[in-house]
LODOLO-39233 format. One record per residue: x, y, z of N, C-alpha, C in turn. Coordinates in Angstrom, 3 decimals. Each point is the difference from the previous one (the first is absolute). Example, Ala and Ser with C-alpha at 12.3 -4.5 7.8 and 13.67 -1.06 7.14 Angstrom:
2
n_u=13.190 n_v=-5.690 n_w=7.800 ca_u=-0.890 ca_v=1.190 ca_w=0.000 c_u=0.900 c_v=1.200 c_w=0.000
n_u=-0.350 n_v=1.050 n_w=-0.720 ca_u=0.820 ca_v=1.190 ca_w=0.060 c_u=-0.770 c_v=1.090 c_w=0.730
//
This chain:
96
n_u=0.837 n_v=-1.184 n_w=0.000 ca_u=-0.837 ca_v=1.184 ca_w=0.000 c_u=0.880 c_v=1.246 c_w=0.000
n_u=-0.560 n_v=0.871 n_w=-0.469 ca_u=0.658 ca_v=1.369 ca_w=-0.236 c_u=-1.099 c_v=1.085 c_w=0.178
n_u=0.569 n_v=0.894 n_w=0.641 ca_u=-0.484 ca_v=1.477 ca_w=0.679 c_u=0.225 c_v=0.852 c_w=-1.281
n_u=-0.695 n_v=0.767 n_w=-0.932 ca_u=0.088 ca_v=1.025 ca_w=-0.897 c_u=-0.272 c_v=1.454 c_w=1.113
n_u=1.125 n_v=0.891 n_w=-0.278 ca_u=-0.470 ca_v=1.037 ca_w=1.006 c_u=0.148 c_v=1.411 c_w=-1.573
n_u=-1.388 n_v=0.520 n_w=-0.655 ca_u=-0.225 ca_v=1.089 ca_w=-0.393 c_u=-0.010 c_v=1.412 c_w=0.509
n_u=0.992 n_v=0.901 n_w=-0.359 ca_u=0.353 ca_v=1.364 ca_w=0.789 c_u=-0.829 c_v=0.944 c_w=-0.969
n_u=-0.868 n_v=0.365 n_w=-0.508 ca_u=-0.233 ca_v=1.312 ca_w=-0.604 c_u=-0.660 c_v=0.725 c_w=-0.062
n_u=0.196 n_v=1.633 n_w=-0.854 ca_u=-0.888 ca_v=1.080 ca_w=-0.139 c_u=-1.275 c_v=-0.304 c_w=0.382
n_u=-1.094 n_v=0.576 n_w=0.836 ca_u=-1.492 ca_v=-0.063 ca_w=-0.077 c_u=-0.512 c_v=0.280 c_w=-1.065
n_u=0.632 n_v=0.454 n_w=-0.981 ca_u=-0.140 ca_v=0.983 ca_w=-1.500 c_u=-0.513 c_v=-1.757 c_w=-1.023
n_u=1.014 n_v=-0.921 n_w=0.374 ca_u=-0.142 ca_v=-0.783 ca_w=-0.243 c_u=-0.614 c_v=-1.155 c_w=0.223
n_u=-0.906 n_v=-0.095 n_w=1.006 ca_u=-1.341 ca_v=-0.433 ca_w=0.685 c_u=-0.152 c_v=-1.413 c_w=-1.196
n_u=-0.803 n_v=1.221 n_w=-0.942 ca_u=-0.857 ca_v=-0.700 ca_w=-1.053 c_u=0.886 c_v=-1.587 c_w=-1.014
n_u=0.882 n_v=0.698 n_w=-0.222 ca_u=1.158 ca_v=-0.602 ca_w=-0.827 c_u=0.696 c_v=-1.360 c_w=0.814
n_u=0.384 n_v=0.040 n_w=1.303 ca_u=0.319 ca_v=-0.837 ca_w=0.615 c_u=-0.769 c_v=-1.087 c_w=0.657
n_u=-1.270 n_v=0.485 n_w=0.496 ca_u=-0.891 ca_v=-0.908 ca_w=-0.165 c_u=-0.849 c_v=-1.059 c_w=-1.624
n_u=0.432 n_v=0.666 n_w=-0.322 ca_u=-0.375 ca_v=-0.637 ca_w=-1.663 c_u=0.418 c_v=-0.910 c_w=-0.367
n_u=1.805 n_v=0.269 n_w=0.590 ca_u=0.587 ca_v=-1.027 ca_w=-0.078 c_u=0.304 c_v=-1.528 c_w=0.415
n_u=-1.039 n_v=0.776 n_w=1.218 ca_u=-0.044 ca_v=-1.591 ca_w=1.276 c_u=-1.280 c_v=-0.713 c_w=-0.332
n_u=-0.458 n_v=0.837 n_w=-0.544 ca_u=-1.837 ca_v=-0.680 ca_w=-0.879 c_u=0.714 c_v=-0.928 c_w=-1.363
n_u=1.077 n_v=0.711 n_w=-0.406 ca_u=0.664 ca_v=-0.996 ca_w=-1.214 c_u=0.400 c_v=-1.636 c_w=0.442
n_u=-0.422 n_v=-0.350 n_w=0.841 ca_u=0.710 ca_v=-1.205 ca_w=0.361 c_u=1.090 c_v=-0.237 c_w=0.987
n_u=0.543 n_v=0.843 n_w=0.462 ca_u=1.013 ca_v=0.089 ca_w=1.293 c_u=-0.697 c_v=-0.969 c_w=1.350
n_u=-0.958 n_v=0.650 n_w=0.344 ca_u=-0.792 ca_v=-0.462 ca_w=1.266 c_u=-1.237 c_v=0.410 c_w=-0.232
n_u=-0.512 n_v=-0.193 n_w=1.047 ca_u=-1.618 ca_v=0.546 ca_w=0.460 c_u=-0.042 c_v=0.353 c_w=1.574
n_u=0.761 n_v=-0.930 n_w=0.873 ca_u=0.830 ca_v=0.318 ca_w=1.405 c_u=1.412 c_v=1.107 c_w=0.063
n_u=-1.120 n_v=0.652 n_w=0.515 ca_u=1.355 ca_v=1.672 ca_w=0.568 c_u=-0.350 c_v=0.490 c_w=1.011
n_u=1.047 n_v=0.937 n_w=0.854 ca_u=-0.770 ca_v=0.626 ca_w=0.774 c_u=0.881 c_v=1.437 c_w=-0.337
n_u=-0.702 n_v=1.597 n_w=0.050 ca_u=0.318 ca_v=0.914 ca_w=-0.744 c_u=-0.396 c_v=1.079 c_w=1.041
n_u=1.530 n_v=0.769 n_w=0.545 ca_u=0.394 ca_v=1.191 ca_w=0.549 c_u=-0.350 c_v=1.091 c_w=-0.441
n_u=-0.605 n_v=0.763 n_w=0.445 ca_u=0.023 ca_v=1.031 ca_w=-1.028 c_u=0.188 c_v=1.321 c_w=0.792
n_u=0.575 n_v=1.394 n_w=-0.679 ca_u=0.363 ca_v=1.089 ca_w=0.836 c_u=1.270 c_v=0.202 c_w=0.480
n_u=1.474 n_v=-0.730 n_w=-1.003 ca_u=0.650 ca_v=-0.456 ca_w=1.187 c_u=0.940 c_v=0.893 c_w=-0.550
n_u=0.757 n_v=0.244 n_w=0.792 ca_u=1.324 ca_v=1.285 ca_w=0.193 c_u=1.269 c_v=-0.699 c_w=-0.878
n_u=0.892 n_v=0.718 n_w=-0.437 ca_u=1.182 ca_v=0.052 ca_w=-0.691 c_u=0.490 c_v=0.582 c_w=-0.942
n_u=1.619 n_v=-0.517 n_w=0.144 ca_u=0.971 ca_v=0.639 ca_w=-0.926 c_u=1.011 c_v=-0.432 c_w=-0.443
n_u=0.145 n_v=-0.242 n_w=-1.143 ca_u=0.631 ca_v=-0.938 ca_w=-0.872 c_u=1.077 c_v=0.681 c_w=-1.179
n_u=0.829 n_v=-0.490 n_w=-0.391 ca_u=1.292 ca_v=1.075 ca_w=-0.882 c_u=-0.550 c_v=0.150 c_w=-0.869
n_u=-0.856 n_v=-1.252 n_w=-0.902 ca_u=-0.494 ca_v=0.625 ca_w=-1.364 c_u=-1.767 c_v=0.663 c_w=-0.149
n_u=-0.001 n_v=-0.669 n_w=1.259 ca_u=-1.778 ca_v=0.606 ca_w=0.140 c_u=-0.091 c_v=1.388 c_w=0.805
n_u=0.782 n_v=0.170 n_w=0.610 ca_u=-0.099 ca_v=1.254 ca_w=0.962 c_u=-0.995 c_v=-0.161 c_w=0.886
n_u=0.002 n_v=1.046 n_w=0.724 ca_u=-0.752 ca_v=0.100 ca_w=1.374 c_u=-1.849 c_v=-0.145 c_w=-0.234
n_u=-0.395 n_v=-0.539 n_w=0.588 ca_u=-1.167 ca_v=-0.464 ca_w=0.053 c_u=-0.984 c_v=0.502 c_w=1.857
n_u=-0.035 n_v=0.978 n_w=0.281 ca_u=0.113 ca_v=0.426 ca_w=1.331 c_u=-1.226 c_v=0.401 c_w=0.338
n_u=-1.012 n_v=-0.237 n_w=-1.463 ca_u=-1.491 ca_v=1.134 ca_w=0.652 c_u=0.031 c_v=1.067 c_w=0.617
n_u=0.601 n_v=1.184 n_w=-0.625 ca_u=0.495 ca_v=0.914 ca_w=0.776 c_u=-0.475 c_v=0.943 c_w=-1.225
n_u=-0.273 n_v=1.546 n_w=0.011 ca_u=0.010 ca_v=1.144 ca_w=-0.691 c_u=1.233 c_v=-0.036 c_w=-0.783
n_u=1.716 n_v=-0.480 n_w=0.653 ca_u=1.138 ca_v=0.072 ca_w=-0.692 c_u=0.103 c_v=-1.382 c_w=-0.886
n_u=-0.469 n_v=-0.978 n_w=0.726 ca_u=0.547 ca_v=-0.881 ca_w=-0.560 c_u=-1.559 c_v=-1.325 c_w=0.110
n_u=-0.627 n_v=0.494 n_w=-1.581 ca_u=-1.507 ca_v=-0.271 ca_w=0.363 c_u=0.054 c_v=-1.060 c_w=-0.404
n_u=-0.572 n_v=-1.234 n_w=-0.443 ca_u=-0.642 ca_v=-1.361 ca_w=0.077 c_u=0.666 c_v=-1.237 c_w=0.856
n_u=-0.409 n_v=-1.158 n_w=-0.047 ca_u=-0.368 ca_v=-0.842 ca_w=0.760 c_u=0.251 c_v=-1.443 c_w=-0.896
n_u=0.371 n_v=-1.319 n_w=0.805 ca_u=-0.029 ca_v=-1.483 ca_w=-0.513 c_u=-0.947 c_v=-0.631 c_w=0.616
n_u=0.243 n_v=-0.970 n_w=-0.605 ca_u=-1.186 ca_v=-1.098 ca_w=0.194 c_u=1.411 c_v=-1.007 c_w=0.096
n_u=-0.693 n_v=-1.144 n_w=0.487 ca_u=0.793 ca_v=-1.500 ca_w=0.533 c_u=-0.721 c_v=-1.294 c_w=-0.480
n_u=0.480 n_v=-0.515 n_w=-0.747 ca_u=-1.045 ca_v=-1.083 ca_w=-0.470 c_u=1.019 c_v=-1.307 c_w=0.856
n_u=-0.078 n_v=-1.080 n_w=0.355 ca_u=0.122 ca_v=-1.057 ca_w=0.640 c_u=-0.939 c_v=-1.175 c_w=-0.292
n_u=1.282 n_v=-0.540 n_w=-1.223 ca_u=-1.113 ca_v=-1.526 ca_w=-0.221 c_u=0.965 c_v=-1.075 c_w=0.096
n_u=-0.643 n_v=-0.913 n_w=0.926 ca_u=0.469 ca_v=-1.362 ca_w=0.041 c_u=-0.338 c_v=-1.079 c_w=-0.499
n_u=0.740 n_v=-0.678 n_w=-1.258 ca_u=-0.253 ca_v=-0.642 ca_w=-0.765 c_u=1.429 c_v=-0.791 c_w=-0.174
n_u=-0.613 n_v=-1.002 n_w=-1.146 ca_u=0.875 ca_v=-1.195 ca_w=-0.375 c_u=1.547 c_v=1.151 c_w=-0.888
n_u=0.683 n_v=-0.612 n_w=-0.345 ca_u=0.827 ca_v=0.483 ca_w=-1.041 c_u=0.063 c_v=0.448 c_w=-0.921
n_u=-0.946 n_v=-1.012 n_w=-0.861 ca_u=-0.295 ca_v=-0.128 ca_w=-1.061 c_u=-0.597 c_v=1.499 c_w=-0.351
n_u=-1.040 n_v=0.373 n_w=0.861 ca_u=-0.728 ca_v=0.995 ca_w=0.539 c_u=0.634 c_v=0.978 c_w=0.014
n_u=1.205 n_v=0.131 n_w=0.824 ca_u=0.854 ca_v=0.930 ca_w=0.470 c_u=0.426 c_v=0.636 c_w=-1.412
n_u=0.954 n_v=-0.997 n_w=-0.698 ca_u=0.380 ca_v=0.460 ca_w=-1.329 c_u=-0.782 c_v=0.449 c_w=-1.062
n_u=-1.492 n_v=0.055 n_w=-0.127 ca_u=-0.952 ca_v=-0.030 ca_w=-0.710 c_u=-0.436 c_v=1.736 c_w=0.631
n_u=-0.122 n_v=0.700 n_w=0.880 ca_u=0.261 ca_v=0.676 ca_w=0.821 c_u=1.218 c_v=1.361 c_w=-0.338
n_u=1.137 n_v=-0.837 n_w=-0.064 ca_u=1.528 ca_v=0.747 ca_w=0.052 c_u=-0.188 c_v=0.654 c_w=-0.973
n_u=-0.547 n_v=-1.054 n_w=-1.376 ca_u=-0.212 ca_v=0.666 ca_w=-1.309 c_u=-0.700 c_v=0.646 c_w=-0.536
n_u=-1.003 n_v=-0.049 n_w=0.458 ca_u=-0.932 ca_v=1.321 ca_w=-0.213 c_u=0.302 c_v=1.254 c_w=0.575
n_u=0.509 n_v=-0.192 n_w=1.218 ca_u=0.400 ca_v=1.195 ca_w=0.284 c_u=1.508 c_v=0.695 c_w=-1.132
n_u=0.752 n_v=-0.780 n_w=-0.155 ca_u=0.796 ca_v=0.281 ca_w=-0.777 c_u=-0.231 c_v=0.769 c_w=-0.992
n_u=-1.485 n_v=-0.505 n_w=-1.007 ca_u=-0.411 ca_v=0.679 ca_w=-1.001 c_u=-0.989 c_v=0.898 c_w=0.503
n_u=-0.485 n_v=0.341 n_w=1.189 ca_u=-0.413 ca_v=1.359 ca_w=0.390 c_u=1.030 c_v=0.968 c_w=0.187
n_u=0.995 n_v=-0.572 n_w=0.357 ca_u=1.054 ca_v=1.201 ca_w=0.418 c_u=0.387 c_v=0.369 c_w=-1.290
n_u=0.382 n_v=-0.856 n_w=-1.466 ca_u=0.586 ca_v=0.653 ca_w=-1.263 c_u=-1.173 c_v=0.649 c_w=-0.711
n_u=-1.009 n_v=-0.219 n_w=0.149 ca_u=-1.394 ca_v=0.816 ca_w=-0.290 c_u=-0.229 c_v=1.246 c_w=0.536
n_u=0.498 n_v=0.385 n_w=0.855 ca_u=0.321 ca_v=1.083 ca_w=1.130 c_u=0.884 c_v=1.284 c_w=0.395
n_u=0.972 n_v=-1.090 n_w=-0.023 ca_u=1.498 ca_v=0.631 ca_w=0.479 c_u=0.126 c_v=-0.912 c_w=1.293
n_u=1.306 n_v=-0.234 n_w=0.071 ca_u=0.315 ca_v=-0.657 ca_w=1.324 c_u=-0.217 c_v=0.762 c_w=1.801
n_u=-0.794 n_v=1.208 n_w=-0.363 ca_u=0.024 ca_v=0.469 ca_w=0.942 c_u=-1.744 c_v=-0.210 c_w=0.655
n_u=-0.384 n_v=-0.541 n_w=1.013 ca_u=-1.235 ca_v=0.208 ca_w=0.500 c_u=-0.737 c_v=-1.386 c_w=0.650
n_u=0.711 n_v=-1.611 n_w=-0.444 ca_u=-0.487 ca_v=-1.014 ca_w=0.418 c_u=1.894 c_v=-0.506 c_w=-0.080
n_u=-0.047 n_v=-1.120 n_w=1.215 ca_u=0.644 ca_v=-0.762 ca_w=-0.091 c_u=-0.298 c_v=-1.014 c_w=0.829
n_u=0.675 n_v=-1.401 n_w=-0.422 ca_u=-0.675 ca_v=-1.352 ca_w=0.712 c_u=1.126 c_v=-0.834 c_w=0.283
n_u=-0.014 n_v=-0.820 n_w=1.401 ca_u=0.739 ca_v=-0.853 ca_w=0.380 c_u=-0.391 c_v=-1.183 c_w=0.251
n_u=0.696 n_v=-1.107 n_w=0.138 ca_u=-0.563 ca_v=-1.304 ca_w=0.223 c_u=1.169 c_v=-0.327 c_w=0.844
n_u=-0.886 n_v=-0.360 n_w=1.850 ca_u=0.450 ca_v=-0.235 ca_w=1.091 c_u=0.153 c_v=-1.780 c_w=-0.139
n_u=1.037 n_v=-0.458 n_w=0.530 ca_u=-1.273 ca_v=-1.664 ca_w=0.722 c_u=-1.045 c_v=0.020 c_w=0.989
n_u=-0.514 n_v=-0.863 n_w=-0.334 ca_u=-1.056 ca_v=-0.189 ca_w=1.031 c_u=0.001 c_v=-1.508 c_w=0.505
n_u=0.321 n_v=-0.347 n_w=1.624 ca_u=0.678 ca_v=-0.599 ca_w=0.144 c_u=-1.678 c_v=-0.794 c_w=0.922
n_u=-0.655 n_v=0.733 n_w=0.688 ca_u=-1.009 ca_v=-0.644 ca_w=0.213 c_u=-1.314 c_v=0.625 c_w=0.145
n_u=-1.545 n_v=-0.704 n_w=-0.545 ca_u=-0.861 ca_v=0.225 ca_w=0.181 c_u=-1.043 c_v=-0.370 c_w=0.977
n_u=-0.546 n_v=0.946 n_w=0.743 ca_u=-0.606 ca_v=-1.296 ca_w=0.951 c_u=-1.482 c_v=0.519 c_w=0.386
//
C-alpha cells in the first residue's frame, strides 16, 4: 500500500479532483485552507500580502493506484506550469 499525499493551489480545486474521478481512487481524505511556502510556488499565507491557500489531498491506495495518480498529476503540472500542484507517494505501512 501506498499513501499519495496531493499539495495544491485551491485555484486548482476543480482540476485535481477530476483527476481522482479519472481512476486514481474514490477513497481520500482532503485538507483544505492550508498554509504555505514553497521555492517554486511561493507563499501561500491567506494574507492581503501573500493571498491564497492549499488544499491536501491524502489517498491510500494500492501502487498500481499510486502510479496511476503520479501521472496524472504529472500531466496536470505540464498542462499548467510546474508551479501550483505537487504529489508524493509515502509508504503505507499499515491499515487498520
Amino acid at each position: 500500500m501506498k499513501m499519495v499525499m496531493v499539495v495544491y493551489n485551491e485555484a486548482l480545486d476543480d482540476e485535481v479532483m477530476g483527476i481522482l474521478a479519472e481512476g486514481a481512487s474514490k477513497n481520500y481524505t482532503k485538507i483544505t485552507g492550508v498554509l504555505g511556502d514553497g521555492v517554486s510556488s511561493g507563499s501561500h499565507l491567506g494574507t492581503d500580502i501573500w493571498p491564497g491557500l492549499n488544499n491536501i489531498l491524502y489517498i491510500a491506495c494500492k501502487e498500481a493506484q499510486a502510479n496511476v495518480m503520479i501521472e496524472k498529476v504529472r500531466e496536470l503540472r505540464k498542462s499548467i506550469g510546474h508551479e501550483g500542484v505537487k504529489a508524493f507517494v509515502l509508504p503505507l505501512e499499515e491499515v487498520t
